[in-house]
SEDOVEX-473661 format. One record per residue (C-alpha): residue number from 1; residue in one letter; x, y, z. Coordinates in nm, 2 decimals, decimal comma, padded with zeros to 4 digits. Layout:
// SEDOVEX-473661
seq: NUM&type: A&px: X&py: Y&pz: Z
...
END
This chain:
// SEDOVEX-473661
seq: 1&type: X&px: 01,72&py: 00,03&pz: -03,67
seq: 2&type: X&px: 01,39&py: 00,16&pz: -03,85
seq: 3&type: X&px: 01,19&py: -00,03&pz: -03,64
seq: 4&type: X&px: 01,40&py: 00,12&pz: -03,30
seq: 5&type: X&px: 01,32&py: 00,45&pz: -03,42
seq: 6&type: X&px: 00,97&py: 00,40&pz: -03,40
seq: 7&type: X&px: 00,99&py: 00,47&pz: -03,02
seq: 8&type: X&px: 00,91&py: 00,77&pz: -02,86
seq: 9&type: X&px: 01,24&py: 00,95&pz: -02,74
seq: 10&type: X&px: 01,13&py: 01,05&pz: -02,44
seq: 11&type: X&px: 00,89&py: 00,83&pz: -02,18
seq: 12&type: X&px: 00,62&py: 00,92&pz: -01,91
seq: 13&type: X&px: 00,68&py: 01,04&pz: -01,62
seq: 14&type: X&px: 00,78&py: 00,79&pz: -01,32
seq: 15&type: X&px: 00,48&py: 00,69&pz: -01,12
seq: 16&type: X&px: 00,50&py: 00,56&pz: -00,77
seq: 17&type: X&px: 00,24&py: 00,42&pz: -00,56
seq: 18&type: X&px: 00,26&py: 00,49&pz: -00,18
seq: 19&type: X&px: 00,01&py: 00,27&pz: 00,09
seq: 20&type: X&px: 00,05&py: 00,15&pz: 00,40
seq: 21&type: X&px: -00,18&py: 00,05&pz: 00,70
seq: 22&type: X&px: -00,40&py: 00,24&pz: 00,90
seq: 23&type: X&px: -00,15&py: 00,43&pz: 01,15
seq: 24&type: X&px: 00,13&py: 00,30&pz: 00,99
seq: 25&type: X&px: 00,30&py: 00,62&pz: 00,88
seq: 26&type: X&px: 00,19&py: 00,69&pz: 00,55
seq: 27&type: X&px: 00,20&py: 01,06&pz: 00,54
seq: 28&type: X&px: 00,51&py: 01,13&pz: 00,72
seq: 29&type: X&px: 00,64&py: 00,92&pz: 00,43
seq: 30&type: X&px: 00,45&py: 01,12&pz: 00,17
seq: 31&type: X&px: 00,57&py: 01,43&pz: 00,38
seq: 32&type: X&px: 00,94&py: 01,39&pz: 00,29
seq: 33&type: X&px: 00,92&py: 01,30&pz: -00,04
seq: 34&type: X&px: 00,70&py: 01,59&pz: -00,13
seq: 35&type: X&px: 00,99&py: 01,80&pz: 00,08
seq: 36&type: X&px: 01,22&py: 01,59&pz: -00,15
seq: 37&type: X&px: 01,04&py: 01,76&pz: -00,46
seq: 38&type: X&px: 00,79&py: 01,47&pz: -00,54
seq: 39&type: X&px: 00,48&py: 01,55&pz: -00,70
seq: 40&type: X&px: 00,23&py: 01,44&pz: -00,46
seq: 41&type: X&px: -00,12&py: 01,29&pz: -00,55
seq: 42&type: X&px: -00,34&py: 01,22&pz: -00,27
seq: 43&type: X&px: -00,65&py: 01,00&pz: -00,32
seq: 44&type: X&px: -00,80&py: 01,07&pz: -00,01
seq: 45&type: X&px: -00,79&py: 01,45&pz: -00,08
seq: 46&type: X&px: -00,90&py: 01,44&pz: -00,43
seq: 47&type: X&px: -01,16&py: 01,17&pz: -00,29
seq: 48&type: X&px: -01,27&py: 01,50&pz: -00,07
seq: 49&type: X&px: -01,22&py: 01,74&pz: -00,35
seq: 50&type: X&px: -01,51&py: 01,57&pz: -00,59
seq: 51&type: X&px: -01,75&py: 01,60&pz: -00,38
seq: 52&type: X&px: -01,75&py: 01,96&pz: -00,21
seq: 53&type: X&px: -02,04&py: 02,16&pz: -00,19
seq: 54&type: X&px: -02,19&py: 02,27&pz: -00,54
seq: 55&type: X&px: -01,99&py: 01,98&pz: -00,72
seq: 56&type: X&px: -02,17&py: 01,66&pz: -00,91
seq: 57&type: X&px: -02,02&py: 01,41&pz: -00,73
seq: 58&type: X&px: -02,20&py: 01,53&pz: -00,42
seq: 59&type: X&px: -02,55&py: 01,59&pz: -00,62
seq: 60&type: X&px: -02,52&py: 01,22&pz: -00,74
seq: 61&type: X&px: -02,43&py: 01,12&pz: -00,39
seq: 62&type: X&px: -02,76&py: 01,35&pz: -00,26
seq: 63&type: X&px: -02,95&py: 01,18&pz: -00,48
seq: 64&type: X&px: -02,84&py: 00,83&pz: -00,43
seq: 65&type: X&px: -02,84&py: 00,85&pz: -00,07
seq: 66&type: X&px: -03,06&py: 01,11&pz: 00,04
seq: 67&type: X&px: -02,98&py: 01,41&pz: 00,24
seq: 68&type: X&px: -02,96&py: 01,25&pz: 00,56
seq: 69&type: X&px: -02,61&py: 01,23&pz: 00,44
seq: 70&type: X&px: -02,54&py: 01,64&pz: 00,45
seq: 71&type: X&px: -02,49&py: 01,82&pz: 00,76
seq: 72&type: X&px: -02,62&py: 02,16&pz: 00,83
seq: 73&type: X&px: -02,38&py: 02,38&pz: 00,61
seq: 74&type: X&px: -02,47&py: 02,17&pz: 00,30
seq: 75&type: X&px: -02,17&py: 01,99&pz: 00,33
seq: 76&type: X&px: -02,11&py: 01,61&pz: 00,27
seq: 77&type: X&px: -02,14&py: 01,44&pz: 00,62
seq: 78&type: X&px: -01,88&py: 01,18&pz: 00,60
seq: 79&type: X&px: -01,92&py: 01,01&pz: 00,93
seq: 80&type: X&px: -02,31&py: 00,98&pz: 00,85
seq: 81&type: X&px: -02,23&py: 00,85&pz: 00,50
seq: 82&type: X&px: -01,94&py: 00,60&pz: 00,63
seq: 83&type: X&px: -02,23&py: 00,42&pz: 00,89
seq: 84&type: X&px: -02,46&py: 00,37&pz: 00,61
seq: 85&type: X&px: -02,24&py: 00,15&pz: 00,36
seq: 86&type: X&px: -01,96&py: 00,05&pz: 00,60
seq: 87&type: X&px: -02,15&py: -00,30&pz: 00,66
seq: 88&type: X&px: -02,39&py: -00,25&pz: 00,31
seq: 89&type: X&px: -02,19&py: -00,37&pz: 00,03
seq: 90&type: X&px: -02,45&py: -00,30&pz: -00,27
seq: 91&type: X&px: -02,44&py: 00,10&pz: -00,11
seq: 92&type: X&px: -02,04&py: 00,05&pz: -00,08
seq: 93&type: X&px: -02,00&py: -00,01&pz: -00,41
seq: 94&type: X&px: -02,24&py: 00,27&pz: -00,53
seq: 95&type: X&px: -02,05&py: 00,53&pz: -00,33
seq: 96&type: X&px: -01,74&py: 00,36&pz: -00,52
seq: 97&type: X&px: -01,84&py: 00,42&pz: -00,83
seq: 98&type: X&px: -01,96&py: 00,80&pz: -00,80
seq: 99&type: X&px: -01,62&py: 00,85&pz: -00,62
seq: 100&type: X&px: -01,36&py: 00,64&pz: -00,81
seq: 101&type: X&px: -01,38&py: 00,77&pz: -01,19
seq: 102&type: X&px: -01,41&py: 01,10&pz: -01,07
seq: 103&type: X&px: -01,07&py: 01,10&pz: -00,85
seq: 104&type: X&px: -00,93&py: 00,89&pz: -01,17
seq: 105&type: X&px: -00,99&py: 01,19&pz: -01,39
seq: 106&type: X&px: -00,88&py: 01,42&pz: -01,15
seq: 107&type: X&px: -00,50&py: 01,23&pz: -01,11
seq: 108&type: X&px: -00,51&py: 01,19&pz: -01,47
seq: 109&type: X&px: -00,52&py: 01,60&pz: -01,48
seq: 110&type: X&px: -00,24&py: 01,62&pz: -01,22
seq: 111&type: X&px: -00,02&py: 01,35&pz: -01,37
seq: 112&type: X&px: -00,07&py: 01,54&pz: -01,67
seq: 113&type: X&px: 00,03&py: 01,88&pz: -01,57
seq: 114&type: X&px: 00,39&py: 01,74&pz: -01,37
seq: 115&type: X&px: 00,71&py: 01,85&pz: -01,52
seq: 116&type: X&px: 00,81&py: 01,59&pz: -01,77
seq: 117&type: X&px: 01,15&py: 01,54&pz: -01,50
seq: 118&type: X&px: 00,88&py: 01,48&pz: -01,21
seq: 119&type: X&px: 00,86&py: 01,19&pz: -00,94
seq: 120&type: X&px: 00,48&py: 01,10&pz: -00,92
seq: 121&type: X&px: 00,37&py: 00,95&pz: -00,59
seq: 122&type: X&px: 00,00&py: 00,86&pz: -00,53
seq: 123&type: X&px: -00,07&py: 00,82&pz: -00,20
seq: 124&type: X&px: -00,39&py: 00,59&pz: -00,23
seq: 125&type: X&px: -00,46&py: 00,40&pz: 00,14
seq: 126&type: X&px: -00,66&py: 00,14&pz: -00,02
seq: 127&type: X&px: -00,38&py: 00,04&pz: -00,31
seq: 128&type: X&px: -00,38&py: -00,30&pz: -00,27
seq: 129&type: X&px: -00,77&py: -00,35&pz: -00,15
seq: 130&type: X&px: -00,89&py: -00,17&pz: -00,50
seq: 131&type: X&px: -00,60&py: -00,39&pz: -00,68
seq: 132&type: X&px: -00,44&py: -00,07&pz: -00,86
seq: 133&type: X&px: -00,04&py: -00,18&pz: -00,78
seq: 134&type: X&px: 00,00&py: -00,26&pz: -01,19
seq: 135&type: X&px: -00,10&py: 00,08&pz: -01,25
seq: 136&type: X&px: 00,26&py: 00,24&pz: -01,11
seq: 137&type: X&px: 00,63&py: 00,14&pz: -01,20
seq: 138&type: X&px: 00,65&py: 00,09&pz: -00,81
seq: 139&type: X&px: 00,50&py: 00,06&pz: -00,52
seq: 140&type: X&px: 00,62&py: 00,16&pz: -00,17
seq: 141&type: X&px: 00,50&py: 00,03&pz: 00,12
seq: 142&type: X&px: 00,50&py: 00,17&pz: 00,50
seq: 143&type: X&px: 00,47&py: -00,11&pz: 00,77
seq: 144&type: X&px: 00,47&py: -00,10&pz: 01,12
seq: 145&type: X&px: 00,42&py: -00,29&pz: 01,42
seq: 146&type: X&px: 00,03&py: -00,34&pz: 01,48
seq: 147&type: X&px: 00,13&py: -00,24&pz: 01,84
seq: 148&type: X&px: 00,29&py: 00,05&pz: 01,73
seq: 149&type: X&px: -00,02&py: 00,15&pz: 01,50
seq: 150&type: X&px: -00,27&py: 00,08&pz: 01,78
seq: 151&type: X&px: -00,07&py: 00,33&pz: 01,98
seq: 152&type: X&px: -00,05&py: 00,61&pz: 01,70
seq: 153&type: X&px: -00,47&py: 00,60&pz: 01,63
seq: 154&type: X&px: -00,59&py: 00,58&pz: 02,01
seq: 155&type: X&px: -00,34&py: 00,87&pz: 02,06
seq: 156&type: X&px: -00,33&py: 01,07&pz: 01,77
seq: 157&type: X&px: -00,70&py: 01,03&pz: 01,63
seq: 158&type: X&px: -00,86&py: 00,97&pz: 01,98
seq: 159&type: X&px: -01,00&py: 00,63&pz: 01,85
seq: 160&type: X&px: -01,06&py: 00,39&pz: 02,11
seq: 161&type: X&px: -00,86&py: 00,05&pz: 02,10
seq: 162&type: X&px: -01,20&py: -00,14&pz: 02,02
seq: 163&type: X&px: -01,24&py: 00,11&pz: 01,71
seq: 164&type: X&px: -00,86&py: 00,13&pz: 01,63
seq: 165&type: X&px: -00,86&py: -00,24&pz: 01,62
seq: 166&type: X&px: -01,17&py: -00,26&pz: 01,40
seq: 167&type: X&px: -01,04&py: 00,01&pz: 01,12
seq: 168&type: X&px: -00,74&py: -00,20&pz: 01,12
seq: 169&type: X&px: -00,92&py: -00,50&pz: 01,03
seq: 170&type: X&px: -01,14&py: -00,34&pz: 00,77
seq: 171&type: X&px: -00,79&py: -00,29&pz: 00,54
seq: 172&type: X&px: -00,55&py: -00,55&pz: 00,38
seq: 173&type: X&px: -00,35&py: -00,75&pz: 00,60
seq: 174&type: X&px: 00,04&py: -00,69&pz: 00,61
seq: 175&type: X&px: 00,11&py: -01,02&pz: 00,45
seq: 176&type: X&px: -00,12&py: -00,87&pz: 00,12
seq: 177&type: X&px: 00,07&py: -00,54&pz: 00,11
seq: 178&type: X&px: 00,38&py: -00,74&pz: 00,16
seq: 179&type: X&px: 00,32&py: -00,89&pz: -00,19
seq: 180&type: X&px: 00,27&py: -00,59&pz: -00,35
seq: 181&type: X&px: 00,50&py: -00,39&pz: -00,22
seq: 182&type: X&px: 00,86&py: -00,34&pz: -00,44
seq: 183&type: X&px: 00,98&py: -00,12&pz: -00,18
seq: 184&type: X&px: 00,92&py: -00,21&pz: 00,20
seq: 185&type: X&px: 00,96&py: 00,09&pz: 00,46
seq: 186&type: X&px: 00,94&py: -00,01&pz: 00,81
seq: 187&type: X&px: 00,85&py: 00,26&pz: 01,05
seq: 188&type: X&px: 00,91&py: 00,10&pz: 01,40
seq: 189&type: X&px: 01,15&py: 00,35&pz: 01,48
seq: 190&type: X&px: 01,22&py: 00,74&pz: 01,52
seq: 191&type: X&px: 01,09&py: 00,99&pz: 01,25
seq: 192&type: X&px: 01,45&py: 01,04&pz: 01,21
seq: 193&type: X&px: 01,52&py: 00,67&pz: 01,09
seq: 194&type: X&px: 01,20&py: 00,71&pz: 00,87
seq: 195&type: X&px: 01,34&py: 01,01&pz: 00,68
seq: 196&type: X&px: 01,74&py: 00,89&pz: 00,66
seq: 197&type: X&px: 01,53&py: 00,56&pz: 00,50
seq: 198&type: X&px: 01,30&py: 00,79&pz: 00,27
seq: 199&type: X&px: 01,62&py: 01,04&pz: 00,15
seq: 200&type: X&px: 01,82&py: 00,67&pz: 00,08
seq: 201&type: X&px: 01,50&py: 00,57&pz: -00,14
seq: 202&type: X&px: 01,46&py: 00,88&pz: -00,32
seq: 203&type: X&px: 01,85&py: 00,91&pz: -00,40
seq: 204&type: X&px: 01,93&py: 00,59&pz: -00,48
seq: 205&type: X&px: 01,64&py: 00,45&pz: -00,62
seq: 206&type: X&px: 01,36&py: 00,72&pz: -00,72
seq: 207&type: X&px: 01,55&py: 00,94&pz: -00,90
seq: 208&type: X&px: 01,76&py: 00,75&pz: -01,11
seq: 209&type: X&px: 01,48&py: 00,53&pz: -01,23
seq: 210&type: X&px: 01,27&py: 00,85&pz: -01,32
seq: 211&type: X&px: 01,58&py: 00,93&pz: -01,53
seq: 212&type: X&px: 01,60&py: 00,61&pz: -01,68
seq: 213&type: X&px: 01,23&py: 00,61&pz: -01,75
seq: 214&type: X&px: 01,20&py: 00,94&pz: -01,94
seq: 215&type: X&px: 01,58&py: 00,83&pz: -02,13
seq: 216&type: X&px: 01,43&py: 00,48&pz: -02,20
seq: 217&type: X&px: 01,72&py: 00,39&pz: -02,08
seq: 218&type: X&px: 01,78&py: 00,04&pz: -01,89
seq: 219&type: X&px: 02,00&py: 00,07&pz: -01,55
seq: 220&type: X&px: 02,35&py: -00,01&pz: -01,48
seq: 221&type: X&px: 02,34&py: -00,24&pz: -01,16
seq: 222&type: X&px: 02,62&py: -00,44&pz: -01,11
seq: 223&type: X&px: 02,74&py: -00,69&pz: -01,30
seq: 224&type: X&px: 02,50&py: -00,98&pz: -01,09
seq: 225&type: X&px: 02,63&py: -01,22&pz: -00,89
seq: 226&type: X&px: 02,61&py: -01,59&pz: -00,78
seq: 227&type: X&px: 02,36&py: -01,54&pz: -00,48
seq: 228&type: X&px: 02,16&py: -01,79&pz: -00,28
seq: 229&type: X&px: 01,80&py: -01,89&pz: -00,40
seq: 230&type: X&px: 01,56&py: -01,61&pz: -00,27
seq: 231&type: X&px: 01,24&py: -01,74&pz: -00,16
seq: 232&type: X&px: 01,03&py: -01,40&pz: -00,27
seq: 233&type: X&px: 01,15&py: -01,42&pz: -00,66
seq: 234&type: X&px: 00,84&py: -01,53&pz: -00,77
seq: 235&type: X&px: 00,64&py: -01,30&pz: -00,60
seq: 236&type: X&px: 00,89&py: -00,98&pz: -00,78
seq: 237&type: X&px: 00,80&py: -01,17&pz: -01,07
seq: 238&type: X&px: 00,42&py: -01,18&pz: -01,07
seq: 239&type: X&px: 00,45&py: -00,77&pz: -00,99
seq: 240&type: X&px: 00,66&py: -00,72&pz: -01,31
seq: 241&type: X&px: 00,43&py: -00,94&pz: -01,50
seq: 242&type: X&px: 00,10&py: -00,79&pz: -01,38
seq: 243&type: X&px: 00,27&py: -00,44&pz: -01,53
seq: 244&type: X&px: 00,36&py: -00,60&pz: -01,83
seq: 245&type: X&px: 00,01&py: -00,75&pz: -01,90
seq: 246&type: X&px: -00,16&py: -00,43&pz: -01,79
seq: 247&type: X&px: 00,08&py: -00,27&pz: -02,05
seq: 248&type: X&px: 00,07&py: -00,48&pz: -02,38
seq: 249&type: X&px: -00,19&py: -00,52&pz: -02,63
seq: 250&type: X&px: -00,33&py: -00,75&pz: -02,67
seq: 251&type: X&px: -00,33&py: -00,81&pz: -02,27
seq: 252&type: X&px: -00,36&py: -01,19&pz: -02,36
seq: 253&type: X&px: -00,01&py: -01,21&pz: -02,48
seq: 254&type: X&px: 00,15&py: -01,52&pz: -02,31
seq: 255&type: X&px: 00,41&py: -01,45&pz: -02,03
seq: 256&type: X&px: 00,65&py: -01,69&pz: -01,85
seq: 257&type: X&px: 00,89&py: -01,62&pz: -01,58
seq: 258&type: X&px: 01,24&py: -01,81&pz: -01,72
seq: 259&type: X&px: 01,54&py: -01,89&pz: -01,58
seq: 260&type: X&px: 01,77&py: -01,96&pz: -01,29
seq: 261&type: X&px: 01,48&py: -01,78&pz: -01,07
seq: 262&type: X&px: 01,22&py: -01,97&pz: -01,16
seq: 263&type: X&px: 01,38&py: -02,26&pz: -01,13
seq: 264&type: X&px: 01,58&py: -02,40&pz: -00,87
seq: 265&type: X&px: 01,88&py: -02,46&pz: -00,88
seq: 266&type: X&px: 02,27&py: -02,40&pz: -00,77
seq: 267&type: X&px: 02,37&py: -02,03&pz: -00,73
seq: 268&type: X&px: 02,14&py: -01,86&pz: -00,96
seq: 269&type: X&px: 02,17&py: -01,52&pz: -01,06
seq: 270&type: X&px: 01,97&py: -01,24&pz: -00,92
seq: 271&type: X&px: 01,77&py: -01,13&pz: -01,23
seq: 272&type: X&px: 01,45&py: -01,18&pz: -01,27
seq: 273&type: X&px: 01,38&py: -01,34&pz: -01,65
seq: 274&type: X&px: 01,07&py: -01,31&pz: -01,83
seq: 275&type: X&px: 00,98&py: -01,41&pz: -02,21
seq: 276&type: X&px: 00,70&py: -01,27&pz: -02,37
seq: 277&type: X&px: 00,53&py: -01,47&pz: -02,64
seq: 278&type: X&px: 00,44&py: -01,26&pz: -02,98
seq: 279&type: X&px: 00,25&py: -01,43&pz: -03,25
seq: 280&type: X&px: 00,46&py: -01,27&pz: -03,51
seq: 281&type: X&px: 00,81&py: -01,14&pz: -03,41
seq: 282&type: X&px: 00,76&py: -00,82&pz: -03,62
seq: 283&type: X&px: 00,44&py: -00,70&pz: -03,34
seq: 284&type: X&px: 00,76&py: -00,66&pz: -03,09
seq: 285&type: X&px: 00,93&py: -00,34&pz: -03,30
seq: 286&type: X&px: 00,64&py: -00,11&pz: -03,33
seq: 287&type: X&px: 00,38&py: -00,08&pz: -03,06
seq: 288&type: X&px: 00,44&py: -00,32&pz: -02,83
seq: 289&type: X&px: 00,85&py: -00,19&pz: -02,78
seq: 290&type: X&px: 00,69&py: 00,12&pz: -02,71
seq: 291&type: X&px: 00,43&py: 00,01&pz: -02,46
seq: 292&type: X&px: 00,75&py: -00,18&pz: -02,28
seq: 293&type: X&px: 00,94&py: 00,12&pz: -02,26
seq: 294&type: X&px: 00,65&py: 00,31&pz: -02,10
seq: 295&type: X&px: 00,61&py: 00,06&pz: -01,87
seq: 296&type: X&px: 00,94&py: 00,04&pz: -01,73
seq: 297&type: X&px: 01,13&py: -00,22&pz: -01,96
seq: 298&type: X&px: 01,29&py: -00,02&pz: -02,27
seq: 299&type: X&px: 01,43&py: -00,20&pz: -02,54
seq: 300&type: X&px: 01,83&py: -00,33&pz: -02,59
seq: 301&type: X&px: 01,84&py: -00,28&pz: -02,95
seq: 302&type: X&px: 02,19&py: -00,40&pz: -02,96
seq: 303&type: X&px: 02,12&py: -00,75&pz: -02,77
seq: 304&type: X&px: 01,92&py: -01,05&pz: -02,89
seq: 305&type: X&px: 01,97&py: -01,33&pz: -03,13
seq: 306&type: X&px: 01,74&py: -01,28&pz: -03,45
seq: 307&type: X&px: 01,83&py: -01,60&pz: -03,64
seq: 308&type: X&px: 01,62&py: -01,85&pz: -03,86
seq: 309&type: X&px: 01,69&py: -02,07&pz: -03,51
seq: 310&type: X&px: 01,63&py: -01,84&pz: -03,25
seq: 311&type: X&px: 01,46&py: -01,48&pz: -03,30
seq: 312&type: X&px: 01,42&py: -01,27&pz: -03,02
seq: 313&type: X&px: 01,39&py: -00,92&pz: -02,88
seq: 314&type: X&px: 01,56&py: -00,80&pz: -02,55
seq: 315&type: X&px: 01,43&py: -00,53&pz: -02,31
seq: 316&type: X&px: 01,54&py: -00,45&pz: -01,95
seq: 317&type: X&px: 01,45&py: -00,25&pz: -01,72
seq: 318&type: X&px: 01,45&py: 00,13&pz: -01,62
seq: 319&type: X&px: 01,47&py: 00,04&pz: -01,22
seq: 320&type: X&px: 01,82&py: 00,04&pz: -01,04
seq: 321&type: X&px: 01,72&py: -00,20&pz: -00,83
seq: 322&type: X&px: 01,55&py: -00,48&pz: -00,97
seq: 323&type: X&px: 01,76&py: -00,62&pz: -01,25
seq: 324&type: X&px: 01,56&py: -00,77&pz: -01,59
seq: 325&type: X&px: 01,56&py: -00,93&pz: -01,87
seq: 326&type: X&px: 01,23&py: -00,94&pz: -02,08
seq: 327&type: X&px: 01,27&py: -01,16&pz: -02,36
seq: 328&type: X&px: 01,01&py: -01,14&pz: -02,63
seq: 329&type: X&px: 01,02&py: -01,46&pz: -02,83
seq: 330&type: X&px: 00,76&py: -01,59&pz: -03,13
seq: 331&type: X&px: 00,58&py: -01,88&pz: -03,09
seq: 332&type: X&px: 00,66&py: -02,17&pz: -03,20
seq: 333&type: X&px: 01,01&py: -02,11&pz: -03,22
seq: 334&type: X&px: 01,25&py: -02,30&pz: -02,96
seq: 335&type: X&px: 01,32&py: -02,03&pz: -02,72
seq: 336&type: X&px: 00,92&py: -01,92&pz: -02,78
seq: 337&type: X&px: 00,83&py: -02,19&pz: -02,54
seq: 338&type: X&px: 00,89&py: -02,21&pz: -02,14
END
């Protein structure tokens, strides 16, 4: 129980990634939850924000680009920036990196000034291209028909299809934000449907797992049932164990995805089972139970076997909807290996 106490009693705040395609609805997502009383982070504003007249990121911009990219009221001309390193990769990067640290510090000052109770959504349009979806507990993601989206950005932006079709093509396909999304919102429908969907996830889902997070506190689902083999299990599992190897020190840990969903066979149980591999079972009750916790999988200090035959450490997780169990084992020991 010493080493249980070692643990912060109260977690971060729950942060939520929010993406989606060009078109596909994005901000009519990030609408409602702010209505909802989500704190709102938007990349693309910040990404305006840093570089307003009189700031440094639009000095270092000046002077790494020239002022052929201001317009005539000193401000940065983004349509004449965009043509110079929308085919030129070295320039693309550059931009990239007087852009990206400087929105990073800027959410890091938001995040930190939330309510410790608060819902953090980043809405960042180029999640899954920049490969940030380990940084939140969750990502949502807003799909829609590319018919549908090809309709929205010729009417609603005045692109033309050739352009529409072209800024389409420039982001990550759906099958890429697919595998990274935890929570899929499709928006074929009404804005009605859209919101009834967003209140459901926010409710159900958001809420309680934000409560959970700050409580390190694993959910409650239902006891789990006997289901048929589903086909994306090890796709949920390589999201959880991206988070947990962005979490842990050292991030070289070995991590495994166990049981009856990672391997087939009859009616396995919907949970998704992971074991963690600690050179020393002690490292998993001081700093690396914490880290966990923070990261969505709190500790069950009153589970686990810790016997001269089978030591372990048992965390779940904080989400309602995606039943865990995180096993952290020492090597060498029977249950340490896969």
């Amino acid at each position: 129980m010493a080493c249980w106490r070692l643990i912060r009693l109260t977690g971060p705040v729950l942060m939520v990634g929010l993406t989606g395609g060009i078109g596909a609805g994005k901000s009519a997502v990030a609408a409602r939850l702010a209505g909802l009383g989500a704190v709102i982070v938007d990349a693309d504003r910040l990404s305006r924000e840093v570089v307003a007249p009189g700031t440094e990121g639009l000095a270092e911009i000046v002077d790494t680009f020239g002022d052929r990219v201001l317009g005539p009221d000193g401000a940065l001309d983004r349509a004449a920036l965009g043509s110079l390193v929308f085919t030129d990769e070295p320039g693309r990067r550059a931009l990239e990196a007087i852009i990206h640290p400087r929105v990073r510090t800027r959410t890091a000052e938001l995040v930190a000034a939330a309510p410790p109770d608060a819902v953090v959504v980043n809405d960042v349009p180029l999640l899954v291209e920049s490969g940030l979806a380990p940084t939140y507990h969750l990502v949502i993601v807003v799909q829609t028909a590319l018919s549908i989206r090809l309709e929205r950005l010729t009417r609603d932006r005045g692109m033309t299809p050739a352009e529409a079709r072209r800024r389409i093509a420039a982001q990550a396909d759906d099958a890429h934000r697919r595998a990274a999304a935890d929570v899929l919102l499709t928006n074929d429908g009404t804005r009605d449907e859209l919101h009834r969907a967003v209140d459901a996830l926010w409710a159900d889902r958001l809420l309680p797992y934000a409560v959970n997070l700050r409580d390190r506190r694993v959910a409650q689902p239902p006891r789990p049932e006997r289901v048929q083999a589903d086909p994306s299990w090890p796709e949920q599992y390589a999201r959880l164990a991206a988070r947990i190897r962005r979490a842990v020190t050292p991030a070289d840990l070995r991590i495994a995805h166990i049981g009856s969903t990672a391997v087939p066979e009859p009616d396995p149980v919907d949970v998704i089972e992971i074991q963690l591999t600690v050179p020393c079972l002690g490292d998993a009750d001081g700093a690396l139970a914490e880290q966990l916790a923070d990261a969505g999988f709190p500790r069950l200090p009153e589970t686990g076997r810790d016997t001269p035959r089978w030591p372990e450490r048992v965390h779940g997780s904080a989400d309602p909807a995606r039943p865990v169990r995180l096993y952290v084992r020492e090597a060498g020991w029977p249950g340490g290996r896969p």
